[in-house]
C-alpha positions as CSV (number, residue, x, y, z in Angstrom):
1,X,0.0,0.0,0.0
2,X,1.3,3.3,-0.9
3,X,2.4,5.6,2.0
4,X,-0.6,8.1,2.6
5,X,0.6,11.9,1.8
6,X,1.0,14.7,4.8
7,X,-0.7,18.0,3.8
8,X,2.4,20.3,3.5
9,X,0.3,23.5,3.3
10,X,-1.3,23.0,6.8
11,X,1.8,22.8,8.5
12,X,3.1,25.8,6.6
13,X,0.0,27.9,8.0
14,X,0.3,26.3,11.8
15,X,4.0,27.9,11.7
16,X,2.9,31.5,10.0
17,X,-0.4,31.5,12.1
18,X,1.8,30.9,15.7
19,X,4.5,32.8,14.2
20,X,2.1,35.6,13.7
21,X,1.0,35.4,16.8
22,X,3.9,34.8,19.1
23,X,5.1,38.3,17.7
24,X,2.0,40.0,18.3
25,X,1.7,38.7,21.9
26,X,5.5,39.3,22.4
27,X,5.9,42.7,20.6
28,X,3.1,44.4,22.0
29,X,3.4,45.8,25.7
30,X,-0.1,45.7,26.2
31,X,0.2,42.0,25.7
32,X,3.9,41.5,27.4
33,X,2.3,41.0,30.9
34,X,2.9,38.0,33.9
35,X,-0.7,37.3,32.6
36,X,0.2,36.9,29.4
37,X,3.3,34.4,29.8
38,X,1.6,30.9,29.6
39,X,-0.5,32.1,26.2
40,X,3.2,33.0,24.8
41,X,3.9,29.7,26.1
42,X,1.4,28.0,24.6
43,X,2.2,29.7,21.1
44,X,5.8,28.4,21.1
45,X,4.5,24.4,21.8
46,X,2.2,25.1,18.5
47,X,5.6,26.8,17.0
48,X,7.5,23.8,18.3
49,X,5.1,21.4,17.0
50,X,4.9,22.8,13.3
51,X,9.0,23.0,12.9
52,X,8.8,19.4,14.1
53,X,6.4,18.5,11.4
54,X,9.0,19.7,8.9
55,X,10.5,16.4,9.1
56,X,6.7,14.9,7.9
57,X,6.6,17.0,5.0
58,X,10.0,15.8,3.6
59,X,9.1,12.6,4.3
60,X,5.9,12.7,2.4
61,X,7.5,14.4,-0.4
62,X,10.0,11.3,-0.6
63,X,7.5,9.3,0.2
64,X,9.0,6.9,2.7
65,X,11.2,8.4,6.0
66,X,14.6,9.4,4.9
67,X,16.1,10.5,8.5
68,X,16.8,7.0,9.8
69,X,16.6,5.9,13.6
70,X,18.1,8.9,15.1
71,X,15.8,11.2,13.0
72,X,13.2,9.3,14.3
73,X,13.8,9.6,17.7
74,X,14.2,13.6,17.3
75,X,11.3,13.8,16.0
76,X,9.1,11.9,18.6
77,X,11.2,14.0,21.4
78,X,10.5,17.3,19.6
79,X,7.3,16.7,18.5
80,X,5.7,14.8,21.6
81,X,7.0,17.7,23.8
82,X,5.8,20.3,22.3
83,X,2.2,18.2,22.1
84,X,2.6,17.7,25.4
85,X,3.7,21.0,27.0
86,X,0.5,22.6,24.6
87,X,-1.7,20.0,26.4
88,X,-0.2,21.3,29.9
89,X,-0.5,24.6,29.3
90,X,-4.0,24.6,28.9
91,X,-3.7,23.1,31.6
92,X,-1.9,25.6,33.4
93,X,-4.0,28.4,31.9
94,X,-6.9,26.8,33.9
95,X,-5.0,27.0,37.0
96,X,-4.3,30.5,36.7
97,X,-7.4,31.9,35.5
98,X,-9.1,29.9,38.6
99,X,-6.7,31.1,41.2
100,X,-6.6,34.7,39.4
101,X,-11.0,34.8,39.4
102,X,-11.6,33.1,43.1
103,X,-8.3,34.2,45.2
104,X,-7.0,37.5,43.8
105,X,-3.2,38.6,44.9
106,X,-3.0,42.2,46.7
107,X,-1.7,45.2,44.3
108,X,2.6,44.9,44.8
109,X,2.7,41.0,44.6
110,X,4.5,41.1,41.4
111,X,7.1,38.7,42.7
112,X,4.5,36.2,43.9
113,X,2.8,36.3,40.4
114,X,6.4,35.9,38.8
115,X,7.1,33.3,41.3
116,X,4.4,31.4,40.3
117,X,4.0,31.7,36.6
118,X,8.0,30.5,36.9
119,X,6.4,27.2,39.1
120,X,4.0,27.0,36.0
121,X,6.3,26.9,33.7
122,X,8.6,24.8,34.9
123,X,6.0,22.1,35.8
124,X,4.7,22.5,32.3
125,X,7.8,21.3,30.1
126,X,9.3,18.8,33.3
127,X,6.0,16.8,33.0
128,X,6.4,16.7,29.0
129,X,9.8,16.2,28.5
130,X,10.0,13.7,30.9
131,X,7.5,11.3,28.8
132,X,9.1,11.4,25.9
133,X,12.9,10.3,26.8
134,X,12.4,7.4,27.8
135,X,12.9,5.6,24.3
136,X,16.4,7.1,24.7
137,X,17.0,5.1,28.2
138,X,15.4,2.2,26.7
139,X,11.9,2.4,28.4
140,X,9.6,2.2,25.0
141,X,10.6,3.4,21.4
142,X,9.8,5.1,18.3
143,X,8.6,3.6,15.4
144,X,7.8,4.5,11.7
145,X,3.7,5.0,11.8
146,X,1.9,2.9,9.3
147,X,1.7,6.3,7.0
148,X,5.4,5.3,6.6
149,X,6.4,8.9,6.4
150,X,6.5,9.8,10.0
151,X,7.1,8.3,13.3
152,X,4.9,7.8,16.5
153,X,5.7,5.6,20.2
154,X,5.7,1.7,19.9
155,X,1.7,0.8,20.9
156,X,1.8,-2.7,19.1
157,X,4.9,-4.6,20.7
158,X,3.5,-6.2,23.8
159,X,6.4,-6.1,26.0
160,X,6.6,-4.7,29.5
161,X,8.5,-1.7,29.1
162,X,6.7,-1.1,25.9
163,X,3.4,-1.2,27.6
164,X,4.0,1.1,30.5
165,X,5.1,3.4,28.6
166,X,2.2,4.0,26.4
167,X,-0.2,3.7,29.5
168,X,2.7,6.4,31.2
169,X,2.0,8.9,28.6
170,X,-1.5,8.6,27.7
171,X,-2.2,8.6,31.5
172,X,0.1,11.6,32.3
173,X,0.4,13.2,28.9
174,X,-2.8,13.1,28.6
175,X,-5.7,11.5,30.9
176,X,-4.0,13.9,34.0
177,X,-3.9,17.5,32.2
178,X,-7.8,16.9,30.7
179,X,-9.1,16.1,34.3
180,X,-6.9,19.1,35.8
181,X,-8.9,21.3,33.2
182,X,-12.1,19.8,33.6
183,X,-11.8,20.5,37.0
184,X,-10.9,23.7,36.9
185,X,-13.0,25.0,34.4
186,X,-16.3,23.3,36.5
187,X,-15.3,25.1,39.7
188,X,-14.5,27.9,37.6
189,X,-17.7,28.6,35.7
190,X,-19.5,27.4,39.2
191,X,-17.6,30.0,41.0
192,X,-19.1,32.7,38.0
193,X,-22.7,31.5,38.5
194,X,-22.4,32.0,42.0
195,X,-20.9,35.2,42.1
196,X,-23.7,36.4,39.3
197,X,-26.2,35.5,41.4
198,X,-24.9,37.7,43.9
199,X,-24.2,40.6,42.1
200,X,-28.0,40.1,40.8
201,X,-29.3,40.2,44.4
202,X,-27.4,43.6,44.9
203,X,-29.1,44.8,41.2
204,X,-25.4,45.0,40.1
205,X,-25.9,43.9,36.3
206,X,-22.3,43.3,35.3
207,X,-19.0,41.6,36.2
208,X,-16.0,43.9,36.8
209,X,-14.0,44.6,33.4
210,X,-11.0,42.2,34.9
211,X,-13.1,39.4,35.6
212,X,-14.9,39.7,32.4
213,X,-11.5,39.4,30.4
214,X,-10.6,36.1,32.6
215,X,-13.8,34.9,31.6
216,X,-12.8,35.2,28.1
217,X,-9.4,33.2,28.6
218,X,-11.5,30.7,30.6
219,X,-14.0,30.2,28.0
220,X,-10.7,30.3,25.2
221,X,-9.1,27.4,27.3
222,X,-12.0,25.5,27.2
223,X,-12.4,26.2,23.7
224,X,-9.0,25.0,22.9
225,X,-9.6,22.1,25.0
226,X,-12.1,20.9,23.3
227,X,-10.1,21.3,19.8
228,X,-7.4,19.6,21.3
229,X,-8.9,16.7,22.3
230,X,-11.1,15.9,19.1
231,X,-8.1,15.2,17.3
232,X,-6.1,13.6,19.9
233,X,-8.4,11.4,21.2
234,X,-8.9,9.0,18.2
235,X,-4.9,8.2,18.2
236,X,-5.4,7.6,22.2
237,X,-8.1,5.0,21.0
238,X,-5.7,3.5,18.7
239,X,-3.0,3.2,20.7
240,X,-5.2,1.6,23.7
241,X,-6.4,-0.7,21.1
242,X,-2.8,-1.6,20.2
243,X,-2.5,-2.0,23.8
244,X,-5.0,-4.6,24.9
245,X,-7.4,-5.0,21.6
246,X,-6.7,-7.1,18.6
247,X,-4.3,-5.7,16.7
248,X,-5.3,-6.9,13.6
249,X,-8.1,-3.7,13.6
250,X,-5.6,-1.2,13.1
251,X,-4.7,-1.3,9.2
252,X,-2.6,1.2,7.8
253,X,-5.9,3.2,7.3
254,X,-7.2,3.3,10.5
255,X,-4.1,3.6,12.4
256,X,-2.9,6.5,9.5
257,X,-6.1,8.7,9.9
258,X,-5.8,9.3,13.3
259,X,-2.3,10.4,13.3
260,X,-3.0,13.0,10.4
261,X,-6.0,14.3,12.4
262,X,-4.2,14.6,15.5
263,X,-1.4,16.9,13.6
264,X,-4.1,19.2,12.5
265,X,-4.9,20.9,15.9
266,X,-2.2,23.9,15.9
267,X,-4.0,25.2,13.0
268,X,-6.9,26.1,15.2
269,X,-5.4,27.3,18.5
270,X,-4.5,30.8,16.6
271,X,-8.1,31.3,15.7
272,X,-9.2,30.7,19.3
273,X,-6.5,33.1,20.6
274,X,-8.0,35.7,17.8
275,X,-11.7,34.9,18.7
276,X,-12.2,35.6,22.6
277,X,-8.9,37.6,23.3
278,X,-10.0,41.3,21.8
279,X,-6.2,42.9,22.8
280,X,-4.7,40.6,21.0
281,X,-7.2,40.7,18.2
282,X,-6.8,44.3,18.5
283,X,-3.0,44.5,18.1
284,X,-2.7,41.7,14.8
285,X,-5.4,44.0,12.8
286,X,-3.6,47.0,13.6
287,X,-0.4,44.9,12.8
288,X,-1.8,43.8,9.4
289,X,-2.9,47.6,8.4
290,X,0.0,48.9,9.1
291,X,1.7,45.7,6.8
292,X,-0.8,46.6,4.2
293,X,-0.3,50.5,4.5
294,X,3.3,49.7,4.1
295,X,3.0,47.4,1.3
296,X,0.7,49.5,-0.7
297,X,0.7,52.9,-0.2
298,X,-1.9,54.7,-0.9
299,X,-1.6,57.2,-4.3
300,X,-1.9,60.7,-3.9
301,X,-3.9,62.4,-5.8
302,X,-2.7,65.3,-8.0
303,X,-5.6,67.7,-6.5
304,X,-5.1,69.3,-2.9
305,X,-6.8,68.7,-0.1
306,X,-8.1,72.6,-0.4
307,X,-9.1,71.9,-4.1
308,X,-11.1,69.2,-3.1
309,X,-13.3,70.6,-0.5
310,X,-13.9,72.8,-2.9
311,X,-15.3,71.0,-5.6
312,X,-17.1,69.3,-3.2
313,X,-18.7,72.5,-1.7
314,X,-19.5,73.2,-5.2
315,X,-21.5,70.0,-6.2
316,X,-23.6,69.9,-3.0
317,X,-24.7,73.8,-3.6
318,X,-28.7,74.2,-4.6
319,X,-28.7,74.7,-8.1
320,X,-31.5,78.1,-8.1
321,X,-33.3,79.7,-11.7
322,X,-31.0,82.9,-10.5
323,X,-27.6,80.6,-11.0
324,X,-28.9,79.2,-14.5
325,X,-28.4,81.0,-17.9
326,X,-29.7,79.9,-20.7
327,X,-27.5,79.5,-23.4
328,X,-29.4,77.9,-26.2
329,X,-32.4,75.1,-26.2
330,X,-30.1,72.8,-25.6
331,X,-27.4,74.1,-23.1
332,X,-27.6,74.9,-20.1
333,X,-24.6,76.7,-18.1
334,X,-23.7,77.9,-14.6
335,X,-23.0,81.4,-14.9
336,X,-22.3,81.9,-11.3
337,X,-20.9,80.1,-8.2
């Protein structure tokens, strides 16, 4: 069977998309905030992800993998943590918007916010790198996936070490981040009724503009959650299924599919980031104006300003029998202005 074909394109767009935004977020001081650092975060695993898939590209070009057993282990390190540490940011960004909505810091705690966001960080890449070496120490390995053009974690040898390892990283890569989020986001959006229904009692209509915005990154994360997940979650079912089912179920179809689809989700992460955060929206239009401005300038035209007011003033005057001259049956002239 012929190797199924990567879409090059997408991955071109996931790079220029995160790209696109990483420099917003990180050029703009409006955006450059402790607030801010696990979204910039989260942009450089989608960044991370999309040079990784690079390496896919070629090898769909060539049809077959052409970087050999060492390639392939780069790529499953490179590309599983920056999966990963996208997976556990989300993760983290429910943390903080929860802690930053239901137990506010005191004005001057920089250091405690930069203390923390550091803890966040930190937490975020340990528990994704730390998944994805173990092929190197001999616990598990990469593989060529049954595209034949890209590689993915050994699911189908049933050996020990093999078999933890999956259940390792589906359980802590995965299974532990989704129920830190659902979690968070359930207490979250409980912790907004409640304090609605308050504020309704006191015939206060509307949440303070702070809170509102961590709504919107609350509702983003949730968002992206949920686009995360789709296309992850079919390659989790395959890989349980070369786990403990009958193997003989995953054909080079069914097992290819799901790792295509699950490649497809930094493509939407940018228009999520666009969609509920309105500085950053903000700040890439005025970006892409000033791009376009720059790119084409607009022509001047050869009348003044002055001249043109004129003629303007001119056309909207009342046109009166005391203006008009008749100059023949057929013409008509303005003899006065």
């Amino acid at each position: 069977m012929e190797p199924l074909r990567s879409p090059s394109v997408d991955s071109e767009e996931f790079l220029a998309d995160s790209n696109a935004l990483y420099h917003c977020t990180w050029g703009s001081p409006r955006l450059r905030r402790l607030e801010n650092v696990l979204l910039i975060n989260l942009t450089l695993t989608n960044i991370g992800t999309s040079i990784a898939s690079v390496m896919v590209i070629v090898g769909s070009f060539h049809g077959h993998w052409i970087f050999g057993h060492a390639g392939c282990y780069a790529y499953g390190i490179g590309f599983g943590a920056s999966a990963l540490a996208s997976f556990n940011s989300m993760a983290a960004i429910s943390i903080q918007m929860y802690r930053e909505i239901t137990c506010r810091l005191p004005r001057g705690q920089t250091g405690s916010k930069l203390r923390g966001v550091t803890t966040y960080l930190l937490v975020v890449w340990t528990n994704s790198f730390i998944w994805v070496i173990g092929p190197v120490f001999g616990w598990g390995r990469y593989i060529l996936e049954s595209t034949g053009t890209s590689c993915t974690f050994d699911f189908l040898t049933p050996t020990l070490k093999d078999t933890s390892f999956v259940l390792s990283l589906a359980c802590f890569g995965f299974l532990l981040p989704l129920l830190m989020i659902v979690i968070t986001n359930v207490r979250l959006f409980r912790h907004i009724h409640m304090v609605s229904s308050n504020l309704k009692k006191f015939k206060v209509d509307r949440f303070p503009t702070k809170s509102q915005k961590l709504v919107r990154i609350a509702q983003m994360t949730l968002s992206t959650v949920i686009v995360f997940v789709v296309p992850w979650l079919p390659y989790v079912i395959v890989a349980m299924i070369g786990v403990f089912g009958d193997k003989e179920l995953l054909t080079p179809l069914v097992a290819g599919v799901p790792v295509l689809a699950a490649k497809t989700y930094p493509m939407f992460t940018p228009l999520l980031y666009i969609t509920y955060h309105k500085e950053l929206r903000s700040v890439l239009m005025r970006r892409i104006r000033r791009r376009r401005t720059a790119r084409f300038p607009q022509r001047r035209s050869p009348v003044s300003r002055g001249d043109r007011i004129n003629v303007i003033a001119i056309d909207l005057l009342p046109v009166t029998e005391s203006r008009l001259t008749s100059c023949g049956p057929d013409e008509i002239m303005l003899s006065e202005f």
